[in-house]
BAFI-3210 file (N, C-alpha, C; in Angstrom, 3 decimals, decimal comma, padded with zeros to 6 digits):
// residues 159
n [1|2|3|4|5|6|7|8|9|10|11|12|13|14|15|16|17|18|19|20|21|22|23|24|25|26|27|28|29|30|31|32|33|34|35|36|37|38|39|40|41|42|43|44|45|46|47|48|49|50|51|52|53|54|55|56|57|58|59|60|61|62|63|64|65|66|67|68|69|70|71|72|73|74|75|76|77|78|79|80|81|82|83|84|85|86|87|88|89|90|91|92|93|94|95|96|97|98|99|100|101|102|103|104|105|106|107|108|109|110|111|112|113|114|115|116|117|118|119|120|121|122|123|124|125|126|127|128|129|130|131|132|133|134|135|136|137|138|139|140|141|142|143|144|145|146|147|148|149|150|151|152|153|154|155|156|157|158|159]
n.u [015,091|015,344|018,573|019,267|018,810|019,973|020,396|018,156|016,013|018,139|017,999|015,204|014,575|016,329|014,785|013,966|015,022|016,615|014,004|014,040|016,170|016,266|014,059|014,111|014,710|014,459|012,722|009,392|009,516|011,149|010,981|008,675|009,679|009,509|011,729|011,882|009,183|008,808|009,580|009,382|008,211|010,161|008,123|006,327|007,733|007,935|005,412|005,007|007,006|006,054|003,627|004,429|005,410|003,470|002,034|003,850|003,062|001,562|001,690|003,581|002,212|000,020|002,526|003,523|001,007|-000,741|001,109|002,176|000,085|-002,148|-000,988|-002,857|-001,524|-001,819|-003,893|-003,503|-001,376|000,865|001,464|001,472|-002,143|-002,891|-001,392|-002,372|-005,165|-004,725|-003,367|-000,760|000,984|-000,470|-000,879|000,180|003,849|004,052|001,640|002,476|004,891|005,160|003,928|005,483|007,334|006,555|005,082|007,224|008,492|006,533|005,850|008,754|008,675|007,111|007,891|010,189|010,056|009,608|011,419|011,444|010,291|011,049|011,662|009,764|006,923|005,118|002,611|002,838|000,428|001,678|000,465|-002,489|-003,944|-001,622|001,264|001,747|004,524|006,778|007,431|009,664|009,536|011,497|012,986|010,416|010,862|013,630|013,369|011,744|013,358|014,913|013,621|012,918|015,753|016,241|014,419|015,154|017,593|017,288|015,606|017,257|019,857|018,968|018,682]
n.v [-035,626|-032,516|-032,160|-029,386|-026,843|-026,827|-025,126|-023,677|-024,676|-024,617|-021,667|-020,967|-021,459|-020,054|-017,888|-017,840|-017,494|-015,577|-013,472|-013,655|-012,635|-010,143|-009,246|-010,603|-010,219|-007,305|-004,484|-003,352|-000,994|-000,286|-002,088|-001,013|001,362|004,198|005,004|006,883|008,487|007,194|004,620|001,173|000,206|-002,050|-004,051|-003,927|-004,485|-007,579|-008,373|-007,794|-009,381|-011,869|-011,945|-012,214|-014,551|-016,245|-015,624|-016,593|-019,445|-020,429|-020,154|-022,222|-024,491|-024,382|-024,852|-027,313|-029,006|-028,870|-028,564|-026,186|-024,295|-021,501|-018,609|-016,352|-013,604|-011,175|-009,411|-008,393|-006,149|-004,971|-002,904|001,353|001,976|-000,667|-001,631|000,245|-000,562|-003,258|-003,156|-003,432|-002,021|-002,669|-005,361|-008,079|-009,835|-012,022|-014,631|-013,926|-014,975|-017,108|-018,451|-018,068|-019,765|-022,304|-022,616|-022,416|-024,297|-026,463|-026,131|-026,408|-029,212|-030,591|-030,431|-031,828|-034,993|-035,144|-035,887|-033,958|-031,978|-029,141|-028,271|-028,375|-026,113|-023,209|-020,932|-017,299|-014,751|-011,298|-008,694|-006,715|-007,520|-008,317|-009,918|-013,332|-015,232|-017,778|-019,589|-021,691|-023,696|-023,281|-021,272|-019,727|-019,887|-018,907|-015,876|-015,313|-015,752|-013,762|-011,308|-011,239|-011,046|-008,432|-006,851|-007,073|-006,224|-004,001|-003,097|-003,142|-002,088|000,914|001,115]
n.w [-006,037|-007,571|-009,075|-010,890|-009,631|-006,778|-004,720|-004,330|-002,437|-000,173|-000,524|000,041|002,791|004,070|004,773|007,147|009,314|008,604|009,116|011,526|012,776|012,092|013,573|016,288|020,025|019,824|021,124|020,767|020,484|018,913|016,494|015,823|014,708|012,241|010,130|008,043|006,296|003,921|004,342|005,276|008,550|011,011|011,832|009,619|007,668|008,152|007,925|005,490|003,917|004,419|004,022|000,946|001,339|001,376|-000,670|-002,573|-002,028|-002,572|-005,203|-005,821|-005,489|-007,074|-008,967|-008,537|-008,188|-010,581|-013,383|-015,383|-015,493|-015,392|-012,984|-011,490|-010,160|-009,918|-008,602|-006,779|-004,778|-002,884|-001,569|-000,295|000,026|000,031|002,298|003,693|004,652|005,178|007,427|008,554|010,308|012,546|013,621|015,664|015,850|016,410|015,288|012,363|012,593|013,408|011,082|009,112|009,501|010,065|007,236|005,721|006,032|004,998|002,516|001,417|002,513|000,125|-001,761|-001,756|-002,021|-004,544|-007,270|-009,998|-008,930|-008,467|-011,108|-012,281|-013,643|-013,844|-014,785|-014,811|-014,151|-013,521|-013,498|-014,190|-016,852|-017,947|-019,852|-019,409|-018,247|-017,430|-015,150|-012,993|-010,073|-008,828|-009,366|-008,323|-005,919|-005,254|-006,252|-004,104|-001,657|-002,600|-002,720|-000,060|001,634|000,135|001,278|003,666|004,547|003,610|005,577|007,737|007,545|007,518|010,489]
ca.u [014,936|016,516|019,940|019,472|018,799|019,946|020,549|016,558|015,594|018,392|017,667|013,492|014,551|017,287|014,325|013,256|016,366|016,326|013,449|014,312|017,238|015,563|013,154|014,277|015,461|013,992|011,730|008,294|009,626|012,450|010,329|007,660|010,270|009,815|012,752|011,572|007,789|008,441|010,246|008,452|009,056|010,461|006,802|005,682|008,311|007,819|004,246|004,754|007,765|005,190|002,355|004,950|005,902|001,791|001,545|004,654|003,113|000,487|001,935|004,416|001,138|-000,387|003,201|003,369|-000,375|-000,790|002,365|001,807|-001,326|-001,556|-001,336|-003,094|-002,284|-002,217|-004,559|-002,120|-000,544|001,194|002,252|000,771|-003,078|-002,519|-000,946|-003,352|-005,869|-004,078|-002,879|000,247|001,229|-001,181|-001,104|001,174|004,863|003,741|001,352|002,754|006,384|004,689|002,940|006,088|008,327|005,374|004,736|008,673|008,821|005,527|006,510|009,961|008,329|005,930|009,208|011,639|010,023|009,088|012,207|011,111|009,815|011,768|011,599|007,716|006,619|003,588|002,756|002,446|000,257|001,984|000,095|-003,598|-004,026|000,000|001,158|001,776|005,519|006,659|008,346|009,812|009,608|013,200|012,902|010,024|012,017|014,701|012,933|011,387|014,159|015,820|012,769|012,960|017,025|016,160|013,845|015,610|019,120|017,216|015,179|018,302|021,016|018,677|017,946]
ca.v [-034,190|-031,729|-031,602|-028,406|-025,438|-027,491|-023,884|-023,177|-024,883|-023,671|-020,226|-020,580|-022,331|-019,266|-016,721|-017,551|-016,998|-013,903|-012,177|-013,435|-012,057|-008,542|-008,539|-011,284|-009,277|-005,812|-003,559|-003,093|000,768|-000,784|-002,848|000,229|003,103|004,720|005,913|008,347|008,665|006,556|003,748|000,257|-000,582|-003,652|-004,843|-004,064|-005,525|-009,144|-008,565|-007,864|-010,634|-013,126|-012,116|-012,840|-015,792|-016,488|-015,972|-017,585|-020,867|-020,683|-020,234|-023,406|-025,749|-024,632|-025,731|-028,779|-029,939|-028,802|-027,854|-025,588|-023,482|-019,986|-018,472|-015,051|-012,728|-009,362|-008,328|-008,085|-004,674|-004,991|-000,983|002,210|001,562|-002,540|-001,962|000,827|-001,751|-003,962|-002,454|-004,157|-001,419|-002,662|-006,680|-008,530|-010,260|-013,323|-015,222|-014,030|-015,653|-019,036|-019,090|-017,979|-020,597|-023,572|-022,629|-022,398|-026,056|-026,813|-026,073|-027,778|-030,767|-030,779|-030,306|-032,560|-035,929|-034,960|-036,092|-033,034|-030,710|-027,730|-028,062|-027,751|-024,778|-022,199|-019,231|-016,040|-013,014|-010,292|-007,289|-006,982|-007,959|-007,827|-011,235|-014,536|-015,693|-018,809|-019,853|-022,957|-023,667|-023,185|-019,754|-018,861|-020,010|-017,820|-014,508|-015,018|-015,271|-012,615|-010,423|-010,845|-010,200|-006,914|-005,942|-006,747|-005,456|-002,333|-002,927|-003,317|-000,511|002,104|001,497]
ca.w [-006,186|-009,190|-009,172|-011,617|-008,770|-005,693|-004,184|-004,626|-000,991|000,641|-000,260|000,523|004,121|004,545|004,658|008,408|010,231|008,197|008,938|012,673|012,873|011,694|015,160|017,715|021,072|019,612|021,540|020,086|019,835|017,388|015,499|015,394|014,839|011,118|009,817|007,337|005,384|002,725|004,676|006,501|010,006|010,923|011,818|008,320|006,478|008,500|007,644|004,300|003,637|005,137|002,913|-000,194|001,197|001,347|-002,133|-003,437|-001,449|-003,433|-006,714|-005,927|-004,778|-008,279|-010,451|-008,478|-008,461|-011,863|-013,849|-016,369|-015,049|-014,637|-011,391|-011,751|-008,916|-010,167|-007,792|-005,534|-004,580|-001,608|-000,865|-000,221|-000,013|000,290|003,692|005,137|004,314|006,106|008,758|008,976|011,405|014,024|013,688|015,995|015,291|016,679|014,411|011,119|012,293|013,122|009,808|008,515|009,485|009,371|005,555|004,580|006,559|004,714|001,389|001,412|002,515|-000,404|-003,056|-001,779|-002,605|-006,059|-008,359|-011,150|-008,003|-008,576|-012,210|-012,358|-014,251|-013,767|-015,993|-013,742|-014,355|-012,213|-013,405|-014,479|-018,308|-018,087|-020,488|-018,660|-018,100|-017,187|-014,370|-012,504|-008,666|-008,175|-009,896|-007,308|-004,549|-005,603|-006,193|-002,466|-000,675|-002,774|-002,090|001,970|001,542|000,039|002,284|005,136|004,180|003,246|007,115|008,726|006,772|007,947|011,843]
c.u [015,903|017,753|020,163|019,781|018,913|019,742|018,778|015,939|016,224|018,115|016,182|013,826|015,958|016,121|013,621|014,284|016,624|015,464|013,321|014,644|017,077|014,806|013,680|015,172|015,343|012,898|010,357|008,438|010,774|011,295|009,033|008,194|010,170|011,105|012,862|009,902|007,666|009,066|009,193|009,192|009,383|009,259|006,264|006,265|008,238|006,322|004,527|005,596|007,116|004,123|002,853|005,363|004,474|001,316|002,848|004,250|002,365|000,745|002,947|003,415|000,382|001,026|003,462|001,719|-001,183|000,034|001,808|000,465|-001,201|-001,960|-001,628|-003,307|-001,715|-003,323|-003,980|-001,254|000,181|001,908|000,942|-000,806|-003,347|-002,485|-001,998|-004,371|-005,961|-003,868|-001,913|000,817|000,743|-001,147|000,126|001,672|004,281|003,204|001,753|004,940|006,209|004,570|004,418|007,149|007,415|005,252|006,253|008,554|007,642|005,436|007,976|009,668|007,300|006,666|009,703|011,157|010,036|010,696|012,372|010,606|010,464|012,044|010,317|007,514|005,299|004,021|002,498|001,690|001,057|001,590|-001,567|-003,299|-002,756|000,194|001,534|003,937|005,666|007,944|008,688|010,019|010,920|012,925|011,809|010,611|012,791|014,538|012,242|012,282|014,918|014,927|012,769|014,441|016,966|015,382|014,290|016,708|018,380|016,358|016,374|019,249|020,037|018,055|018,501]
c.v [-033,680|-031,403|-030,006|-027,039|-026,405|-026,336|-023,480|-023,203|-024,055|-021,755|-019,701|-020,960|-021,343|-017,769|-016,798|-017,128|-015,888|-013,285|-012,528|-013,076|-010,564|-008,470|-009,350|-010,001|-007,955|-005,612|-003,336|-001,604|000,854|-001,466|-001,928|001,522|002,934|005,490|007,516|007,837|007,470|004,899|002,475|000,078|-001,580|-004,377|-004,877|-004,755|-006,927|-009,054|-008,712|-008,986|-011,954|-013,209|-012,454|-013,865|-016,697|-016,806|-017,232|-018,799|-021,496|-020,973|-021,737|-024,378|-025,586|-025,118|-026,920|-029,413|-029,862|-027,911|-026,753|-024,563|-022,062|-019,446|-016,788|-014,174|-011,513|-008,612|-007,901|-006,831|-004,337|-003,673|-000,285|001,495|000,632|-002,420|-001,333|-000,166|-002,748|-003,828|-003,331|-003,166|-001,912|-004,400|-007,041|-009,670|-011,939|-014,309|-015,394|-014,874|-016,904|-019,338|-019,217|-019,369|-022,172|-023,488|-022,562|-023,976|-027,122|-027,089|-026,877|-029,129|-031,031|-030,934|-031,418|-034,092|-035,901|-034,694|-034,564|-031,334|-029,384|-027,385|-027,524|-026,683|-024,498|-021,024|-018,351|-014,991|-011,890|-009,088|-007,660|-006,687|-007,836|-009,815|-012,105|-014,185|-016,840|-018,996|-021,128|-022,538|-023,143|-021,772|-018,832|-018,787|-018,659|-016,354|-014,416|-014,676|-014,281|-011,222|-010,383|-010,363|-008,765|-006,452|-005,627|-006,183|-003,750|-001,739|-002,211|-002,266|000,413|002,451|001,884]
c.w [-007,245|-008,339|-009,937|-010,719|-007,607|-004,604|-003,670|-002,747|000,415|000,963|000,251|002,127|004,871|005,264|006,283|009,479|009,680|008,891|010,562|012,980|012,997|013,041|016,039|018,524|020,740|020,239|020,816|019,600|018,680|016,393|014,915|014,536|012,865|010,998|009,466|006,721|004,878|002,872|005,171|007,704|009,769|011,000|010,992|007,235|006,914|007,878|006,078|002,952|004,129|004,386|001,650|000,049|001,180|-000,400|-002,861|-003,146|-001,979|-004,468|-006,640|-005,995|-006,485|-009,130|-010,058|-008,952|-009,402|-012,775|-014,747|-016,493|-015,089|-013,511|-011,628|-010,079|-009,135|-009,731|-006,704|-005,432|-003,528|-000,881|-000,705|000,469|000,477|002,102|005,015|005,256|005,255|007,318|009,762|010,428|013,090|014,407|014,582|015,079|015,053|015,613|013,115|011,232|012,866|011,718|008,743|008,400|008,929|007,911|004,772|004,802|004,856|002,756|001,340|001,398|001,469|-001,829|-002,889|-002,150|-003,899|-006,805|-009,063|-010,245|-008,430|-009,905|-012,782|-012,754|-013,818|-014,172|-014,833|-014,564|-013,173|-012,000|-014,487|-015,827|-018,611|-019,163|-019,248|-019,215|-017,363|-016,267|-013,422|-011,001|-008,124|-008,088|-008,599|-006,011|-004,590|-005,615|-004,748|-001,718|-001,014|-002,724|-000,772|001,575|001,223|000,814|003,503|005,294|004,405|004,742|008,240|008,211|007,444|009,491|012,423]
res [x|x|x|x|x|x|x|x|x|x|x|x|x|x|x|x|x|x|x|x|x|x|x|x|x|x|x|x|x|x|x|x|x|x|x|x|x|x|x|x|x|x|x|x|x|x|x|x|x|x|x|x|x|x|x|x|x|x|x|x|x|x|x|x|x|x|x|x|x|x|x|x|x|x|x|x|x|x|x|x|x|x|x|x|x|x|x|x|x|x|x|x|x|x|x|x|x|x|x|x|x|x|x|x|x|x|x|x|x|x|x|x|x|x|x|x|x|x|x|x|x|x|x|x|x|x|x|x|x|x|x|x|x|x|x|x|x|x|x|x|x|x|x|x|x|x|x|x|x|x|x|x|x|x|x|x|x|x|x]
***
């Protein structure tokens, strides 16, 4: 495995004891309670740190199983609209913090044999007809778990 971002795993395999930490031993009226308008519950931000860890699993499985590809998901909007849609509000904790932990496990184990794994590149679209950029596994690692950290810092500072 790369010596370059050794950090990379630990920080994708840090993000489940995170977003545990955020609901285990809370009330469904904690994990429901809005702060203010423009805020997510705690049940929306596991939903919605579970659906980015959905996509990032994806975009790793395309720079391993073909480096250099582009992974176009700029259809992706995950606020406003996205969520009523969704209706992260109404889905239970349960399934999305199996999937969550099974797909961090699932992913790790799909890196760590691969010598070059975390070096692996894939181009990203992140916005519709937006240009491509190029990014290495480590790098998505890294922006995941530093996307759940902000969400949940910003979950947790305001309950």
């Amino acid at each position: 495995m790369s010596k370059a971002r050794p950090d990379a795993l630990a920080e994708w395999r840090a993000v489940v004891p995170l977003v545990h930490g955020m609901v285990d031993g809370r009330s469904e009226i904690e994990i429901d309670r809005r702060p203010d308008a423009e805020s997510m519950t705690l049940r929306e931000t596991v939903h919605h740190v579970v659906e980015a860890n959905v996509v990032a699993a994806s975009i790793v499985t395309a720079a391993l199983g073909r480096p250099g590809s582009v992974y176009d998901w700029s259809w992706m909007l995950p606020f406003g609209k996205w969520m009523e849609q969704m209706r992260y509000d109404r889905k239970p904790l349960a399934p999305s913090l199996r999937l969550l932990e099974a797909l961090n496990e699932y992913v790790a184990a799909q890196i760590e044999p691969l010598e070059d794994g975390l070096e692996r590149r894939v181009r990203l679209r992140d916005q519709p007809d937006g240009p491509l950029r190029e990014v290495t596994v480590a790098d998505i690692l890294i922006q995941e778990a530093e996307h759940a950290r902000e969400h949940v810092e910003e979950a947790m500072g305001r309950k």
